[in-house]
LUMDO-131721 format. One record per atom (N, C-alpha, C): x, y, z. Coordinates in steps of 0.001 Angstrom, whole numbers, plus 500000, padded with zeros to 6 digits. Atoms other than C-alpha are relative to their C-alpha. Example, Ala and Ser with C-alpha at 12.3 -4.5 7.8 and 13.67 -1.06 7.14 Angstrom:
500890498810500000;512300495500507800;500900501200500000;499180498810499940;513670498940507140;499230501090500730;
This chain:
501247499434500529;201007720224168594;500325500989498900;500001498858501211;200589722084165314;499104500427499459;500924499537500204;198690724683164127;500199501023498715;500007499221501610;198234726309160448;499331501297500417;500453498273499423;198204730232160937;500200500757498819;499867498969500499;197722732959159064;499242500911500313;501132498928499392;196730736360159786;500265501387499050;500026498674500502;196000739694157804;499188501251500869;500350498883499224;195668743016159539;499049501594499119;500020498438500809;193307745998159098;499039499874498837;500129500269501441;191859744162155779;500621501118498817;498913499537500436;194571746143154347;500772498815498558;499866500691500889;195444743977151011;501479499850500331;498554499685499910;199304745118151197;500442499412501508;499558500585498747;199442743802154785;499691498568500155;500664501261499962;197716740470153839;501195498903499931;499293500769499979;199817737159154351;500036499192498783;500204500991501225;200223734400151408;499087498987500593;501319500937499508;197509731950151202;500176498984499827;499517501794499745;199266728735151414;499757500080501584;499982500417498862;198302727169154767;501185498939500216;498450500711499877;201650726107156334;499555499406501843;500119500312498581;201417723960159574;501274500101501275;498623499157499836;204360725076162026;499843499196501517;500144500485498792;204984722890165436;500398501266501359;499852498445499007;205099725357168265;501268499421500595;498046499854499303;208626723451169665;500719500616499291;499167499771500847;209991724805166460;500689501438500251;499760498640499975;209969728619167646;500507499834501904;499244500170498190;212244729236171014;500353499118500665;499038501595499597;213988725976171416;500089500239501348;498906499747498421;214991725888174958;499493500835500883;500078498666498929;213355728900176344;499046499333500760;501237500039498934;210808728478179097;498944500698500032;501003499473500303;207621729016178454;498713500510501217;500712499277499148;205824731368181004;498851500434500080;501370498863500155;202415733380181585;500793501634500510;499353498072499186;203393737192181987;498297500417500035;501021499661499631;201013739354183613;499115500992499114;500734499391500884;199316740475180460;498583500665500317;501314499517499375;195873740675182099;499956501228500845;500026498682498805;196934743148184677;499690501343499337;500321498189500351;195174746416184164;500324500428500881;499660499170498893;196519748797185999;500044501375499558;499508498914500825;197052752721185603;501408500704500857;498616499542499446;200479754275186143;500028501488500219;500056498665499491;199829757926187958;501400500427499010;498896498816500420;202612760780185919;499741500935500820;500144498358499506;203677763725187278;500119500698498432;500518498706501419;202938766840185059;501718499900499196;499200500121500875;206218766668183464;500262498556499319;499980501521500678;206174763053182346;500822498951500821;499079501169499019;208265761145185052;499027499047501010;501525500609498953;206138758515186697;500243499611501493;500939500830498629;204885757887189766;500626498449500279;499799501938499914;205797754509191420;498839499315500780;501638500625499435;202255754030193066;498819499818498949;500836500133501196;199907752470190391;498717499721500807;501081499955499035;196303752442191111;499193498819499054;500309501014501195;193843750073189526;498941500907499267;500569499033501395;192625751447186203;498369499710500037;501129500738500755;188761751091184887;500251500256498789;499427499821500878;189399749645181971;498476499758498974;501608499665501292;185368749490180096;499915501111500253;500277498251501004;184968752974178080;498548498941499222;500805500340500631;182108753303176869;500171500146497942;499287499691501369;183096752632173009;498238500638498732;501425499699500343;179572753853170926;500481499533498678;499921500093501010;178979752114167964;500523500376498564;498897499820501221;181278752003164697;498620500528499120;500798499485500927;179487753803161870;499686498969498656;500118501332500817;178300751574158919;499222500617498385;500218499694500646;177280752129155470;498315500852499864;502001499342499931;173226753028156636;500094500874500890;499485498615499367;175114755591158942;499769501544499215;500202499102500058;174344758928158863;501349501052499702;498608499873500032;177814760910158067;499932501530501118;500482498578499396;178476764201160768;500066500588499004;499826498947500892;178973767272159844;501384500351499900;498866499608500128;182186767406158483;500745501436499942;499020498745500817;184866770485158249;498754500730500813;500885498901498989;182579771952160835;500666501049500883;499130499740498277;185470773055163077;500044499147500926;499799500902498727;185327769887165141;501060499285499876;498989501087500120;188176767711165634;499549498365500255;500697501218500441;187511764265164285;501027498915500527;499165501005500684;189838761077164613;499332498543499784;500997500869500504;188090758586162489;501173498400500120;499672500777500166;189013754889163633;499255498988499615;501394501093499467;187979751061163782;500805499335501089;499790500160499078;188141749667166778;500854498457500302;499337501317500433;189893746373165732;501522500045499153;498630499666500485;192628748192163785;501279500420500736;498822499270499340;196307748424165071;499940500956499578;499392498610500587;197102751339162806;499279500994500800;500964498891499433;194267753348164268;500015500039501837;499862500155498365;194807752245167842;501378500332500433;498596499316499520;198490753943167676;499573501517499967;500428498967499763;196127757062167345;499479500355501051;501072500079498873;193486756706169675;500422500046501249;499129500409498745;196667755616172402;499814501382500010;499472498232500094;198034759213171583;499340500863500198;501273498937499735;194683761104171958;499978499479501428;500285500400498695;194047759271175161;501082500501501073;498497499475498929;197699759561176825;500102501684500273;499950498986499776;197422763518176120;498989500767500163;501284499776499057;194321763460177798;498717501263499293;500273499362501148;192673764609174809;498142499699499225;501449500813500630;189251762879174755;498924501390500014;500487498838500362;187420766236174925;499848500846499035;499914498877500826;188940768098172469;499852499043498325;499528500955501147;189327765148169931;498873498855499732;501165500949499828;185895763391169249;500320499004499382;499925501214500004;186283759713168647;498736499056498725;500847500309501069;184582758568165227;500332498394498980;500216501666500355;184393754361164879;499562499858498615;500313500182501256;184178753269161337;500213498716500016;499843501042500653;183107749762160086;500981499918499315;499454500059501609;185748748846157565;499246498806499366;501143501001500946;183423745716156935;499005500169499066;500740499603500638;180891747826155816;499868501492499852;499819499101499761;182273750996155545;499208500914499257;500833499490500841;179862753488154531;500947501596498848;499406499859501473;180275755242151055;500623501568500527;499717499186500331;180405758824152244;501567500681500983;498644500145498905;183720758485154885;501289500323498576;499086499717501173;185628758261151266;499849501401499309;500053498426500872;183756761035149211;500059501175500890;500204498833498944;183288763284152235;500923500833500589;499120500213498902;186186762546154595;501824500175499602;498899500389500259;188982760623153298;500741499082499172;499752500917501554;189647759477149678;500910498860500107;499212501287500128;191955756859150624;499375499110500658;500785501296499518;189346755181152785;500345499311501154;499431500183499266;191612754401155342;499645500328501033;500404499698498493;191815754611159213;501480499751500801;500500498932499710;193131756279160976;499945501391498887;500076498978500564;192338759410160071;499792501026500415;500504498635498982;192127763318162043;499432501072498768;500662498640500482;189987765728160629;500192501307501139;499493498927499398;191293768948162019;500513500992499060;499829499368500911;191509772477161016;499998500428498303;500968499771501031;189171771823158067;500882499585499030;499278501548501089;192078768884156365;499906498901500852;500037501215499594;192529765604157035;501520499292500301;498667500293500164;195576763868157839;500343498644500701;499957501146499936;196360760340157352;501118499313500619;498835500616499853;199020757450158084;500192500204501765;499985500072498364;199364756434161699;501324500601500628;498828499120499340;202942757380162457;500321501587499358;500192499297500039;202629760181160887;498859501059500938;501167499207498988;199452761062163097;500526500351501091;499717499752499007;200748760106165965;501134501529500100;499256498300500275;203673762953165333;499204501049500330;501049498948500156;200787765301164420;499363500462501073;501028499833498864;198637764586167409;501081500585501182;498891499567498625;201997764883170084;500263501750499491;499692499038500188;202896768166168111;499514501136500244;501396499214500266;199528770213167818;499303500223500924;501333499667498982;197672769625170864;501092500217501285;499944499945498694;198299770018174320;500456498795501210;499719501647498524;199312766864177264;501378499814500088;498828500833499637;202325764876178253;500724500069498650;498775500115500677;204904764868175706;500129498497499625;499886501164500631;205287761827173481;501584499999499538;498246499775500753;208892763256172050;500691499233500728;498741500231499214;212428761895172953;500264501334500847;499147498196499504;214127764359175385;501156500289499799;498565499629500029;217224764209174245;500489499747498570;499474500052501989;219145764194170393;500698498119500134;499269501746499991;220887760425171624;498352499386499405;501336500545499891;217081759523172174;499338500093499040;500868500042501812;215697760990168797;500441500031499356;499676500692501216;217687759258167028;499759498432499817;500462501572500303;217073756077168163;498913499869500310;501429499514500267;213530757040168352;500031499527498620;499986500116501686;214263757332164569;500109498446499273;499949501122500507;215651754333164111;498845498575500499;501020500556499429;213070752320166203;498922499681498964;501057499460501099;210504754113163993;499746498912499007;500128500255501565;211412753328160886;500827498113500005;500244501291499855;211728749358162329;499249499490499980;501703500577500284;207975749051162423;499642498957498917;500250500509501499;207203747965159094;500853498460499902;499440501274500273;209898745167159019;499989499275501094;500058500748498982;209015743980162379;499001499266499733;501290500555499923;205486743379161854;500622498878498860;499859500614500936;206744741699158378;500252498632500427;499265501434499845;209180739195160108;499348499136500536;501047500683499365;206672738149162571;498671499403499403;501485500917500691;203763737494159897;500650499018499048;499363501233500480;206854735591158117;499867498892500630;499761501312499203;206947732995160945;498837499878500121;501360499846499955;203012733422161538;499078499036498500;500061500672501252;202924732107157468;500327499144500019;499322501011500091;204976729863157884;501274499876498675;498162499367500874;207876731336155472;501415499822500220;498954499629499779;210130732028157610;499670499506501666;500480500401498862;210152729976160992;500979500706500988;499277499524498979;212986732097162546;500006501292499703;500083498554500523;211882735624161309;499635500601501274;500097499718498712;210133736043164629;500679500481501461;498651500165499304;212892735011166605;500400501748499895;499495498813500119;214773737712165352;499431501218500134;500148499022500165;212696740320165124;499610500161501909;500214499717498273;211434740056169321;501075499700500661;498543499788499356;215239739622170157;500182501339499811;499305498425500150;215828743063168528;499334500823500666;501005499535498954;212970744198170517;500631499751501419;499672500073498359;214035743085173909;501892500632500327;499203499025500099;217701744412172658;500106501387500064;500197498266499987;216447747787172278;499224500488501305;500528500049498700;214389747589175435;501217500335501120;499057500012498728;217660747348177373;501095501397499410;498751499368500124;219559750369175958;499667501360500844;500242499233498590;218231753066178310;499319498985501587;500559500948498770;218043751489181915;498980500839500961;501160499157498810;215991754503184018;498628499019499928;501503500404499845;212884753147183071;499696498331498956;500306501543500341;210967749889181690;499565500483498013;500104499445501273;210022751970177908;501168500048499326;499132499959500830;211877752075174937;500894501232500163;499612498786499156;213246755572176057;500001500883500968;500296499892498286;212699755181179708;498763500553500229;501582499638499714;209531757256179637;499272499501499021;500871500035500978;206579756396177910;499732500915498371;499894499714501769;206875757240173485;499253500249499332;501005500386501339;205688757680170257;500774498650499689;499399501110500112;208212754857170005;498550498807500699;500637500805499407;206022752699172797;498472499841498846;500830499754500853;203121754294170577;499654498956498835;500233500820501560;203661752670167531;500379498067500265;499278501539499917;205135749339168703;498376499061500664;500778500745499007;202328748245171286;498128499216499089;501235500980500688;199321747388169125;500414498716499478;499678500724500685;201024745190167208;500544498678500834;499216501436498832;203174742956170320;498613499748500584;501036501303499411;199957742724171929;498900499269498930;500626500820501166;198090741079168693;501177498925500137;499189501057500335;201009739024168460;500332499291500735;500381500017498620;201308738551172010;499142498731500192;501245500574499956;197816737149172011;500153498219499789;500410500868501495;197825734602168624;501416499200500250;498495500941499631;201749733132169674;499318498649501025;500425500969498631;200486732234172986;498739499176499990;501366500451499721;196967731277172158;500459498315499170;499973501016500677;197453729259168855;501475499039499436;498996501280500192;200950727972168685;500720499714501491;499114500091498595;201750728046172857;501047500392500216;498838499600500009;204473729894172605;499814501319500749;500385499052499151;204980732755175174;501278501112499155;498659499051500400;207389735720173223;500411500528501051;499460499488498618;207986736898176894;501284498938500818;499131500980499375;209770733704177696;501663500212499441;498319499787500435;213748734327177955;500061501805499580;499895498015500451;213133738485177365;499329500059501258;500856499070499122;212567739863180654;499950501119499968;500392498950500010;212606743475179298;498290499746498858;501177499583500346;209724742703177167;498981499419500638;501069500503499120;207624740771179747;500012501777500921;500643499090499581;208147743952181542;499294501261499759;500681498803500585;207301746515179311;498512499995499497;501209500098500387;204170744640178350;498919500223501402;500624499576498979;203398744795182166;500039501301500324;500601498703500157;204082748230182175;499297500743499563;501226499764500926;202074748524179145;498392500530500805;501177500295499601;199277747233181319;499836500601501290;500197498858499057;199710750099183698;499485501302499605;500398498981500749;198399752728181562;499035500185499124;501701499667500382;194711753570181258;500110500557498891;500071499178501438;195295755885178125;499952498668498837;499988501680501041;196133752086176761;498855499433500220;501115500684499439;194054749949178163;498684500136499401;501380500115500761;191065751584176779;499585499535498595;500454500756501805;192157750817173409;499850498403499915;499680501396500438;192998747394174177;499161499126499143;500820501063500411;191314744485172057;499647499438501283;500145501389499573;189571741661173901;500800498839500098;499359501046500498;192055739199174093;498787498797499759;500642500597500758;189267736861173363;499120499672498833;500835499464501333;187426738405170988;501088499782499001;498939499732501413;190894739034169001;500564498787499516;499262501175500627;191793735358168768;499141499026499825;501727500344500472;188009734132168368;500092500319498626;499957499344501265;188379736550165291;501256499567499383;499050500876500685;191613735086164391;499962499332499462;499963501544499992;191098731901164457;498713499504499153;501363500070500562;187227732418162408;501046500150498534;499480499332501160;189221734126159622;500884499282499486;499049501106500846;192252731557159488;499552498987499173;500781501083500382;189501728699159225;499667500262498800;500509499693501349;187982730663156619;500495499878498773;499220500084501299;190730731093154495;500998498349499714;499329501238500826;191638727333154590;499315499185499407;500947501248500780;188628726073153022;500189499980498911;499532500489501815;189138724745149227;498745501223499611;
């Protein structure tokens, strides 16, 4: 079976794929491996103690928040630079959902009001008002603004109050560091094979993933406890996650049992969870948007 994919994130131009439709057989990716279900569905939440070491009794999470309507160009704008703390997302964006994790995990929904933005129809005064680049995420705090998701996340672990997102140790924030600043060419390799560019870009890049998974053993996270590392990585594996398994049958969990488990650990942690997509909604919307862009 083969299926012509492409996907752009964010409507982000610079993140957009090439617009040749390439058809790609799904035996072609993971020769050999065995193709599994991991327990992606499982919501669960994973109790911490106050210093960040978890709990081994998980309870079951509720995972519908009430999300209140994204704002839209016939939106009303608040009152900005009021003194309130803003973080302006959309609810469909990874970038903004490595924020929203980070507000949630440091139990932050109080202090940090939660401000949904169309980017479909994003209304005019979010730019002149807010945030001239237009972008999302975005924290309004202390009467600036301050953009770029891994950068936020930083911002948000630094500034406020909760659980600790840092490494604890100088081994750990460095390969924190290097992790980091893997983002960018991970997502890349994976929308290479996704294009159909590069049919073993994938490959590689969720081997180096389940490699780095195994270099602290205490725990099932990239640095045994829960990250800004986990932070930044997790929107993106579960989109990809999703759209592997949905539209070319391919399970990226199959033959990596640290990242089948970290995605089930993932799915122990309500601070997540609430951001999650729909997995049906997100590959409904996939799969509308691929169609779209293969008509003449």
């Amino acid at each position: 079976m083969s299926a012509g994919v492409r996907v752009g994130v964010c409507s982000y131009p610079s993140l957009a794929l090439p617009s040749k439709d390439v058809s790609l057989p799904s035996s072609s990716l993971y020769f050999g491996r065995k193709i599994h279900r991991s327990s992606f569905d499982t919501d669960l939440k994973l109790r911490c103690n106050s210093n960040g070491t978890r709990r081994t009794k998980p309870v079951l999470a509720v995972v519908s928040s009430s999300r209140v309507p994204e704002l839209d160009s016939s939106s009303e704008p608040p009152q900005v630079f009021d003194g309130s703390t803003r973080l302006y997302i959309s609810y469909s964006c990874p970038f903004a959902q490595r924020a929203w994790l980070a507000r949630n995990y440091k139990n932050l929904r109080d202090k940090i009001e939660l401000v949904p933005i169309d980017l479909k129809n994003r209304p005019a005064w979010y730019k002149e008002k807010v945030y001239p680049a237009n972008k999302v995420p975005a924290l309004e705090h202390n009467n600036r603004v301050i953009g770029e998701s891994l950068d936020l996340i930083k911002y948000i672990d630094t500034n406020f109050e909760g659980p600790s997102l840092a490494p604890n140790s100088v081994e750990k924030e460095a390969f924190a560091d290097e992790l980091i600043s893997y983002t960018d060419s991970f997502s890349k390799a994976v929308r290479a094979t996704l294009s159909g560019e590069d049919s073993d870009a994938a490959d590689g890049a969720f081997d180096y993933i389940e490699k780095a998974l195994s270099k602290f053993k205490e725990g099932p996270f990239f640095l045994d406890l829960f990250s800004l590392v986990d932070v930044a990585y997790v929107p993106f594996i579960e989109r990809f996650h999703l759209i592997f398994k949905d539209v070319m049958n391919v399970d990226i969990t199959a033959g990596r049992p640290n990242l089948a488990l970290w995605i089930e650990e993932m799915n122990r942690i309500e601070a997540y969870t609430e951001t999650r997509q729909d997995p049906q909604e997100l590959v409904e919307r996939y799969k509308k948007r691929a169609q779209a862009e293969a008509r003449p």
